[in-house]
Backbone as CSV, one residue per row, in Angstrom:
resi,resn,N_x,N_y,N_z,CA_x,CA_y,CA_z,C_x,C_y,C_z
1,UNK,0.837,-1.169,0.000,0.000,0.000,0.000,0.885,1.235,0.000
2,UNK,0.573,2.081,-0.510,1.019,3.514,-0.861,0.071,4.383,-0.439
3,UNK,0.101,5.341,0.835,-1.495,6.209,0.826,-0.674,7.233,1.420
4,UNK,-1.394,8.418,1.231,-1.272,10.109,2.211,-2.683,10.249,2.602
5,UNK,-3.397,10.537,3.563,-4.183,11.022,4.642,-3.883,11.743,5.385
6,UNK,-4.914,12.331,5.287,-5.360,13.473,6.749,-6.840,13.399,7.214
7,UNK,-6.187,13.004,9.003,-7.066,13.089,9.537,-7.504,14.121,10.224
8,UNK,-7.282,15.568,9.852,-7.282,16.868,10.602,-7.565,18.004,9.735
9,UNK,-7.587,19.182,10.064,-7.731,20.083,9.107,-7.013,20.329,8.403
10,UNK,-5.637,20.100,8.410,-4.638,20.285,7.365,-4.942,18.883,5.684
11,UNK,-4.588,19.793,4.679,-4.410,18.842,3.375,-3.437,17.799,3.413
12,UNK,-4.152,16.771,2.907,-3.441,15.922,2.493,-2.252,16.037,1.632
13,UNK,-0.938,15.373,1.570,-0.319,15.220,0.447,-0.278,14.829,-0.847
14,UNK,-0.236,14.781,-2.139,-0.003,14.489,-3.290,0.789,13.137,-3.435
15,UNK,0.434,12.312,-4.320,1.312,11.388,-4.553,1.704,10.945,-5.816
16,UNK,2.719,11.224,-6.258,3.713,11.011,-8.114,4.017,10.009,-8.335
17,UNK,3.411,8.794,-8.873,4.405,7.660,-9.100,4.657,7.285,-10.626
18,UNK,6.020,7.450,-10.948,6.634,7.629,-11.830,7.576,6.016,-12.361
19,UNK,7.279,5.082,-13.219,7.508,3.970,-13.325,7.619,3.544,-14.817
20,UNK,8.845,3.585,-15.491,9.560,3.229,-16.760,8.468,2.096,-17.551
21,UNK,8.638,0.418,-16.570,7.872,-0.351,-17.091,6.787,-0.138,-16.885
22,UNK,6.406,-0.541,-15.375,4.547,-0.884,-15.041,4.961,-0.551,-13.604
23,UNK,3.492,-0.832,-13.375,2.901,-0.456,-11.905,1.462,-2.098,-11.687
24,UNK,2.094,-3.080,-10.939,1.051,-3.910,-10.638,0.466,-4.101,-9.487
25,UNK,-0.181,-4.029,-9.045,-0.958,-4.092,-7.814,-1.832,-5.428,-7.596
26,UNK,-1.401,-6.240,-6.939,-2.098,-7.907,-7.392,-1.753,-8.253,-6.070
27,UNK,-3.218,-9.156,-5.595,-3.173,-9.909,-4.496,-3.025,-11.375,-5.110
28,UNK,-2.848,-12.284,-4.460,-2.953,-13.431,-4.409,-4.036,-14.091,-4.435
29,UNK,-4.184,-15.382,-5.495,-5.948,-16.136,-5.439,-5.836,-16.500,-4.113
30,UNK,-4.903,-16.532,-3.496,-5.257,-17.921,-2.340,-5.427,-16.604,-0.892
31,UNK,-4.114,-15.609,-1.251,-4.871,-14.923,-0.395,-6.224,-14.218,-0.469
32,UNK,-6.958,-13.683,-1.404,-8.018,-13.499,-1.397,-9.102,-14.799,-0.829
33,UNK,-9.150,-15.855,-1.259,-9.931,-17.187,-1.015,-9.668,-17.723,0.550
34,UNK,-8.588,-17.458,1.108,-8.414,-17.794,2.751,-9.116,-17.692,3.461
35,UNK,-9.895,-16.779,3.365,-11.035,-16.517,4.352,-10.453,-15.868,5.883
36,UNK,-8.738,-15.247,5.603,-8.373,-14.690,6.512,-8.659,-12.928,6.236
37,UNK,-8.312,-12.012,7.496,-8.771,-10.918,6.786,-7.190,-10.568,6.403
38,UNK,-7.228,-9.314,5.345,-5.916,-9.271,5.024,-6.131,-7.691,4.353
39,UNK,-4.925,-6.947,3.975,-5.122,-5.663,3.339,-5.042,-5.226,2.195
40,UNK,-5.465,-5.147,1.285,-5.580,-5.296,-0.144,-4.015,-4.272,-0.431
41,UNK,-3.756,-4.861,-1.657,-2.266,-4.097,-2.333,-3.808,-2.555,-3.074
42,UNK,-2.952,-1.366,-2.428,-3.912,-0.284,-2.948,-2.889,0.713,-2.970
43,UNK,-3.573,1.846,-3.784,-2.961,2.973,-4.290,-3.677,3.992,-3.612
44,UNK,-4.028,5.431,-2.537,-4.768,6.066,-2.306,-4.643,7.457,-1.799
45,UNK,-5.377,8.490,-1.789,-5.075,9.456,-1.308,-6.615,9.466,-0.458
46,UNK,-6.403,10.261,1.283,-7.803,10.064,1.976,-7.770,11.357,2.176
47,UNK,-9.114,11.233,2.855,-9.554,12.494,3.954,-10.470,12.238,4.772
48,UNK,-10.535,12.039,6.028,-10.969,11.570,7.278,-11.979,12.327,7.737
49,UNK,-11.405,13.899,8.192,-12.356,15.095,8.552,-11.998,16.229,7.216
50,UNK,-11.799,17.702,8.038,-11.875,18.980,7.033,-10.932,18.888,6.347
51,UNK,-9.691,18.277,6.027,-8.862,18.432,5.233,-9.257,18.178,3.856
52,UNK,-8.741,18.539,2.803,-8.215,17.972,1.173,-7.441,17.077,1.227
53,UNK,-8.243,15.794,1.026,-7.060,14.994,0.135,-6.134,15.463,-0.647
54,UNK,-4.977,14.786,-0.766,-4.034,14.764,-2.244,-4.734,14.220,-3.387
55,UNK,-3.931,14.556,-4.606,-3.722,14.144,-5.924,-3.401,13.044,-5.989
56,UNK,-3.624,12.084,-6.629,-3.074,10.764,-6.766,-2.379,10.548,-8.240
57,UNK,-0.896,10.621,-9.078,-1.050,10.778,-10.324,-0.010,9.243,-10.463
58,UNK,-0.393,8.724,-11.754,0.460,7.551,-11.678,1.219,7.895,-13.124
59,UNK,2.172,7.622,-13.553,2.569,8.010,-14.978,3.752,6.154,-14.915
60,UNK,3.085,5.370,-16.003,3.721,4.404,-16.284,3.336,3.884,-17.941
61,UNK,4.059,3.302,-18.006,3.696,2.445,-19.497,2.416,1.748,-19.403
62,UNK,2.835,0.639,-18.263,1.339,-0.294,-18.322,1.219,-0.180,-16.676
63,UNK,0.014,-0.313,-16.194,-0.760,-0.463,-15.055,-1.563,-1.719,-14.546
64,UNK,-1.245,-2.661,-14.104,-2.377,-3.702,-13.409,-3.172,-3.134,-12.175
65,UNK,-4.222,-3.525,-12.121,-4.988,-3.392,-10.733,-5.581,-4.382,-10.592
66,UNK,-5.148,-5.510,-10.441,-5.512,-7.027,-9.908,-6.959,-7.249,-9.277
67,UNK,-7.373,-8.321,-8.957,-8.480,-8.818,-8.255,-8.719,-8.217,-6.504
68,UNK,-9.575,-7.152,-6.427,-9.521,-6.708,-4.645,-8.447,-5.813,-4.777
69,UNK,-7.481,-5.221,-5.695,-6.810,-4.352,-5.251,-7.679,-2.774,-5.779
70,UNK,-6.576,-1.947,-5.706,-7.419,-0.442,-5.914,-6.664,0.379,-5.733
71,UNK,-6.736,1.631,-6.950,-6.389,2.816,-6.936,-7.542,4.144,-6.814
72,UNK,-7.604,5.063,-5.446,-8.639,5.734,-5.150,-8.239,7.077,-4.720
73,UNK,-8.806,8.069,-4.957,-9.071,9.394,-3.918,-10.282,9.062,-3.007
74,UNK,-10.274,9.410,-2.204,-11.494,9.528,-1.491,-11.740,10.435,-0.008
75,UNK,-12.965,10.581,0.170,-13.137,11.375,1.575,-14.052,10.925,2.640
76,UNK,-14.133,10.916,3.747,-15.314,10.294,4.571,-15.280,11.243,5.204
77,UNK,-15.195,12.530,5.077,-15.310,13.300,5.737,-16.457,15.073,5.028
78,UNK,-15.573,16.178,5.804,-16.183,17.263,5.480,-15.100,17.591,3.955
79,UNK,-14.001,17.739,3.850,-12.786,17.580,2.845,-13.451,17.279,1.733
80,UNK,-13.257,17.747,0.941,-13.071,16.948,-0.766,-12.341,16.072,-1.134
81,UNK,-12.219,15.487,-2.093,-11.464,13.925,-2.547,-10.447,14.866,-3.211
82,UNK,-9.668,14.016,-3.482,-8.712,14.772,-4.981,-8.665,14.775,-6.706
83,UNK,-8.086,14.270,-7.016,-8.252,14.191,-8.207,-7.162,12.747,-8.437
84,UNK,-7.718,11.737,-9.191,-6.906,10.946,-9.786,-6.475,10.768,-11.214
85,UNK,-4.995,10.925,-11.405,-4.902,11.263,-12.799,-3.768,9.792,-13.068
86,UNK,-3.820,9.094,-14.234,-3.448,7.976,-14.461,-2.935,8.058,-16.541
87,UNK,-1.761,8.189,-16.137,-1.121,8.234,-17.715,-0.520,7.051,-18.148
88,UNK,-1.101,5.872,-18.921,-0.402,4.523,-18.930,-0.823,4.526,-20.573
89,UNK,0.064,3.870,-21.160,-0.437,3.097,-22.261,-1.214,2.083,-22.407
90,UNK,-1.104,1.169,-21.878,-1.663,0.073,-21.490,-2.104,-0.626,-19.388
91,UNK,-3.362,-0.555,-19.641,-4.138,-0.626,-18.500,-5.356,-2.085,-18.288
92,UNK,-4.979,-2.710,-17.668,-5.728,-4.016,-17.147,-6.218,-3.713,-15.637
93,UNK,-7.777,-3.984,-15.595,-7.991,-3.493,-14.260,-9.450,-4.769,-14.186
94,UNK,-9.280,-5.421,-13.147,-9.631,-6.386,-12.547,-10.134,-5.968,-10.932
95,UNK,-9.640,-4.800,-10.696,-9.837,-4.161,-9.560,-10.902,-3.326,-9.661
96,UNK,-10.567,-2.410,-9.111,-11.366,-0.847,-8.799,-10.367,0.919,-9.319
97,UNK,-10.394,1.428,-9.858,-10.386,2.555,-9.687,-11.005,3.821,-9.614
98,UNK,-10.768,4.732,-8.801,-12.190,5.603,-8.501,-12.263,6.849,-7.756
99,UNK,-13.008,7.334,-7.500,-13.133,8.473,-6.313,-14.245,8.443,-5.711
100,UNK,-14.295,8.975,-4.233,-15.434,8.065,-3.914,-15.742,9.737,-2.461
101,UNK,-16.907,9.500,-1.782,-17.238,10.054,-1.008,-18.112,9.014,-0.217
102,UNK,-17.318,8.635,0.913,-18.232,7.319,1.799,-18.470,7.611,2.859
103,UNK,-19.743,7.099,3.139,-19.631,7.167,4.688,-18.693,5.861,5.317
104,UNK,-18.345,6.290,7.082,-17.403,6.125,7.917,-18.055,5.302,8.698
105,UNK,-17.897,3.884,8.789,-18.024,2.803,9.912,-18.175,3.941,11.461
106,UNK,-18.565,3.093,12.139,-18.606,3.725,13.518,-17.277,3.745,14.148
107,UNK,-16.255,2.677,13.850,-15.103,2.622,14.591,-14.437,3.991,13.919
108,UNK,-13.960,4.096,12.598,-13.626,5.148,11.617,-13.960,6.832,12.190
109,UNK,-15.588,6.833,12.564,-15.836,7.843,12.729,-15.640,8.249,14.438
110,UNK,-15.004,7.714,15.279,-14.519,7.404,16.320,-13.087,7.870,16.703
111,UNK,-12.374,6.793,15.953,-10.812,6.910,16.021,-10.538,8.650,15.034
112,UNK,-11.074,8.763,14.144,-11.256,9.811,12.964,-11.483,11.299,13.434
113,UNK,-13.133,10.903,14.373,-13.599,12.101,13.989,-14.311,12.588,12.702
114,UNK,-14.535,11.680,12.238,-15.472,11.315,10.636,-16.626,11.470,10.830
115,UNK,-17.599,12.418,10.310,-19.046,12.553,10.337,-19.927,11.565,10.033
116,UNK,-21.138,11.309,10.496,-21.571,9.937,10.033,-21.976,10.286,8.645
117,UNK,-22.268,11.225,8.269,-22.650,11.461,6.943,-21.584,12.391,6.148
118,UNK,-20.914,12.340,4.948,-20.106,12.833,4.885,-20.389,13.859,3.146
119,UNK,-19.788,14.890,3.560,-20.645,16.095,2.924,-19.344,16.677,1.818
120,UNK,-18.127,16.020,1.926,-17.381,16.197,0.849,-16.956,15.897,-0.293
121,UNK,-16.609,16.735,-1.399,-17.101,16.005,-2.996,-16.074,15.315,-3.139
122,UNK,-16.665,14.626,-4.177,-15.983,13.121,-4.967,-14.644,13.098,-5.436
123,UNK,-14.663,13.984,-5.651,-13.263,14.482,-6.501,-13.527,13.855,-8.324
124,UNK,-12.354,13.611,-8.752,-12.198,13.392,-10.319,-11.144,11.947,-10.890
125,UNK,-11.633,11.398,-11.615,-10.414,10.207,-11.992,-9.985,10.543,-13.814
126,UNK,-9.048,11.127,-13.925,-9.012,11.543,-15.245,-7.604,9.828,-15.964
127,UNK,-8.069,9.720,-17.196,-7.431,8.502,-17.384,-7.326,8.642,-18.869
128,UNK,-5.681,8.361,-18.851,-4.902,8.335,-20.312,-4.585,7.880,-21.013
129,UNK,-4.936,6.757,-22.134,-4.174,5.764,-21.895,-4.691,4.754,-23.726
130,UNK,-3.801,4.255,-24.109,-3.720,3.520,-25.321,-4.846,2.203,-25.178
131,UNK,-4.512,1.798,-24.474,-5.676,0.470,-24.249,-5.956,0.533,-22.854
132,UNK,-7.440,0.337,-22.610,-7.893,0.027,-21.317,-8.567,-1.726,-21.597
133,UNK,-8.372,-2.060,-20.248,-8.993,-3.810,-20.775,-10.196,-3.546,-19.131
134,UNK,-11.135,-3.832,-18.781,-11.743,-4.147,-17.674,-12.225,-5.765,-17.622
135,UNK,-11.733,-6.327,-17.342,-11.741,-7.985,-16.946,-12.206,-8.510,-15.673
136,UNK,-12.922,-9.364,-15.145,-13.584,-10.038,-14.018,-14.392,-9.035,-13.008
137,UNK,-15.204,-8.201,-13.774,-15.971,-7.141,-13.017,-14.975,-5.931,-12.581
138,UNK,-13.839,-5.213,-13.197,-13.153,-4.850,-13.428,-13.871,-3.482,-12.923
139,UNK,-13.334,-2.323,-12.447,-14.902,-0.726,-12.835,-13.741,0.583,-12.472
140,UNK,-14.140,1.114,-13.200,-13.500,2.761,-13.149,-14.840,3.267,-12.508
141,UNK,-14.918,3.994,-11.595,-16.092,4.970,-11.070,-16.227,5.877,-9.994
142,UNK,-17.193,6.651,-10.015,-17.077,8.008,-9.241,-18.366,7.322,-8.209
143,UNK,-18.054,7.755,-7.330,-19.519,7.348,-6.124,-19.754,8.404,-4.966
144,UNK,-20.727,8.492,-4.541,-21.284,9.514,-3.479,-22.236,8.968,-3.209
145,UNK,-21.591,8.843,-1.657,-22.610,8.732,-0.422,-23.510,9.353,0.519
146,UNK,-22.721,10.964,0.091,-22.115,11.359,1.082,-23.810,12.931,0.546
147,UNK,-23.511,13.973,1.338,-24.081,14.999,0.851,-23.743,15.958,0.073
148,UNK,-22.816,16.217,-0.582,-22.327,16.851,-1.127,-23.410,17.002,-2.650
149,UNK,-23.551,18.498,-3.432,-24.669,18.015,-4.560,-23.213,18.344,-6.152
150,UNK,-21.833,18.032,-5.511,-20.803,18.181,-6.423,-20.755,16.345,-6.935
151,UNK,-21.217,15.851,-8.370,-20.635,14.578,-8.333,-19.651,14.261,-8.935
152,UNK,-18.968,14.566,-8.816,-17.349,14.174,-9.657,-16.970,14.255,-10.683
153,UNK,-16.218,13.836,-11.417,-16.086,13.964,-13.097,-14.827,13.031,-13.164
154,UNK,-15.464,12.402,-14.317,-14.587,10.578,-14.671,-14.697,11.205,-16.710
155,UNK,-13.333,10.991,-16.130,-13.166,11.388,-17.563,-11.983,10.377,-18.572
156,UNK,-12.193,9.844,-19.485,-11.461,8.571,-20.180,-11.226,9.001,-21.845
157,UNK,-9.824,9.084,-21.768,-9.264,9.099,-23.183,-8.637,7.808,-23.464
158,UNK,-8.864,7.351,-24.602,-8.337,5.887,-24.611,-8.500,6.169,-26.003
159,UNK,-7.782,4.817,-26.674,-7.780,4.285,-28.503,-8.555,3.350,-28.099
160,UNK,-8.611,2.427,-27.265,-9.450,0.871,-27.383,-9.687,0.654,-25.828
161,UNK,-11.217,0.609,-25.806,-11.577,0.183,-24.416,-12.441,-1.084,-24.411
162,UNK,-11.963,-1.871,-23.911,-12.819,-3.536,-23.967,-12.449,-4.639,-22.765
């Protein structure tokens, strides 16, 4: 896992990942199937309470996002999400990528300070890229839970999406 959060009023950090070949993010069949709990391989930028998330930008050739893994902005809080920006040529996603505005478990909104309802926007997933493949329920998407009446913007340049 790779993440910047804030759980306070200050912004989150930004995160650049800059990678010649690829960038894979892949759990294991067996660890997924164990039936133990475990932490998914993820990419993320948060926001807990009033802060701004970071930027999340990935710049690689090719990108995996495996089965249960994930690349996200997101907020459970009052904060806005960030923006996710993803420059690959080639992209296989089996995972999730997204921006999201969720509400906060009770433990979350506890340890946090996370509103039970959370009123900050979605942010943006902007995506670059020569081929996209989405395979085994695979999803790029923007979601709100939360109150905010901002819903995000998912935006996809591609040559071939299948």
């Amino acid at each position: 896992m790779i993440t910047s959060l804030t759980t306070g009023i200050g912004d989150g950090g930004d995160i650049v990942l800059n990678a010649t070949d690829s960038i894979e993010l892949t759990n294991s069949p067996q660890l997924i199937n164990s039936g133990q709990y475990y932490v998914p391989s993820y990419l993320a930028s948060q926001t807990f309470n009033t802060g701004i998330s970071g930027n999340l930008t990935i710049n690689t050739s090719r990108l995996i996002v495996g089965d249960q893994a994930f690349a996200n902005t997101s907020t459970l809080g009052f904060g806005d999400a960030g923006t996710l920006t993803i420059n690959a040529s080639d992209m296989e996603i089996s995972g999730s990528i997204g921006a999201s505005t969720t509400k906060a478990d009770m433990a979350t909104q506890e340890l946090f300070g996370s509103p039970p309802m959370p009123s900050g926007s979605p942010g943006e997933v902007n995506i670059n890229a020569r081929y996209l493949s989405l395979t085994n329920g695979g999803q790029v998407n923007i979601t709100n839970e939360g109150t905010s009446t901002a819903g995000g913007k998912l935006t996809i340049h591609a040559d071939s999406i299948f």
